[in-house]
Each structure stands twice: as structure tokens, then as C-alpha cells.
NULUMDREN-268561 format. One record per residue: x, y, z of N, C-alpha, C in turn; residue in one letter. Coordinates in steps of 0.2 Angstrom, whole numbers, plus 5000, padded with zeros to 4 digits. Atoms other than C-alpha are relative to their C-alpha. Layout:
N
XYZXYZXYZA
...
//
This chain:
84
499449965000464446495277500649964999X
499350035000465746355277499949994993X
499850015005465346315260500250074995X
499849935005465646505254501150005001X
499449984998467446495266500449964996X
499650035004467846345258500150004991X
499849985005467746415240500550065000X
499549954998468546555245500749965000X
499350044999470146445251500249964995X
499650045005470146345237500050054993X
499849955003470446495226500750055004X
499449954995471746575239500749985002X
499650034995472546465250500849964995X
499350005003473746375236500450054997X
499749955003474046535228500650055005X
499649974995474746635243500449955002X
499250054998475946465249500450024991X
499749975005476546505230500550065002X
499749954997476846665235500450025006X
499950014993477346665253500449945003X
499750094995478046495256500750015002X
499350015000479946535253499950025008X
500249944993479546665270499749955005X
500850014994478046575278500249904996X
500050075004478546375273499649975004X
500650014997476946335285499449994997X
500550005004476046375273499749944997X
500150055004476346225263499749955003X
500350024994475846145279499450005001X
500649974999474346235279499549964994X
500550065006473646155262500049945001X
500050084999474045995265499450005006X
500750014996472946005281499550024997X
500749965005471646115272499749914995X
500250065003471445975260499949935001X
500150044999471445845270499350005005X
500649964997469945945281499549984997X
500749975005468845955267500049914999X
500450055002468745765263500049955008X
500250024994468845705282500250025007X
499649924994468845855296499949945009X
499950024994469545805313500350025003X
499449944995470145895329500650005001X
499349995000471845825328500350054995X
499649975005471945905310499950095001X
499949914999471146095316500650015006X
499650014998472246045330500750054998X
499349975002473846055322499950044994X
500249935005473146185309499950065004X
500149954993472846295325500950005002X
499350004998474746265328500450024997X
499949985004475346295315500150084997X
500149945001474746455311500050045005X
499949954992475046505331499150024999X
500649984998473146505332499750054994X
500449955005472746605315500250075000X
499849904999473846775320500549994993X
499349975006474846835303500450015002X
499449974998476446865303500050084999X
500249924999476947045305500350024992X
499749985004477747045287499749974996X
500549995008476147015274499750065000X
500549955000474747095268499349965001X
500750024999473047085268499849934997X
500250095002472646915256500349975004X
499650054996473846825269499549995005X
500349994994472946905284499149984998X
500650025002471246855275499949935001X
499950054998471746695274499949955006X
499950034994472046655290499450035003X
500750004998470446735294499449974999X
500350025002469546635283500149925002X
499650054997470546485290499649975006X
500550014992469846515309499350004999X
500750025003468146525301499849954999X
500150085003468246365294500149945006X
500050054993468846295311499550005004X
500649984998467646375319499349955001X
500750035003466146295308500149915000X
499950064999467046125310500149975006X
499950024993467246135327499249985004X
500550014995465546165332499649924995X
500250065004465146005319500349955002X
499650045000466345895326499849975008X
//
């Protein structure tokens, strides 16, 4: 499963901080943890990935791809946490 979330994200996740970032500048936040995840995952970094995002809840002004996102996000913490 994590390697499906993480292909998922790495088709997503830059392209919504494109989109989104002026609004939502956490995002860019978000990739830089995301990418730092994937080559050495560590509770400080879902940590402050979990904070960041306020625990994965969307803002109340996207849509769906954002609210995906961040579902697939908490997935990924998820699968790294029971690993860690």
C-alpha cells in the first residue's frame, strides 16, 4: 500500500503546492517533508508533517485533489508509523 500512496504523491503533491501554495504556503512545507520521508522516514519529520497540516484536516476553501492529498498524506504516516 505505501508504495501505491507514494506514487500517488509523487504525481500530486508538487502539482497542488503549484496550485495552492499562494493560499495554503504549508504546502511547500509539505513537499519538502514528503521528500525528505521517502529517503529517511522519521517521527520528528511525520511529526512536524502532522503539524503542519493540523493533523491532515483540509482547509475549508479546496477541493477534492487537495482533500485527497492529505488523505493520502495520513496514509503514508500511518504505514510509517507502524514501521518506525
Amino acid at each position: 500500500m505505501k508504495e501505491e500512496v507514494i506514487f500517488e504523491l509523487d504525481n500530486t503533491l508538487k502539482a497542488l503546492a503549484e496550485r495552492f501554495g499562494n493560499d495554503h504556503p504549508e504546502l511547500y512545507e509539505a513537499v519538502r517533508i514528503y521528500e525528505e520521508l521517502k529517503v529517511s522516514p522519521s517521527r520528528e519529520l511525520l511529526k512536524e508533517l502532522r503539524r503542519i497540516t493540523h493533523n491532515y484536516l483540509a482547509p475549508s476553501d479546496v477541493d477534492k485533489d487537495f482533500i485527497g492529498v492529505y488523505r493520502n498524506l495520513s496514509i503514508l504516516d500511518c504505514e510509517y508509523s507502524v514501521e518506525l
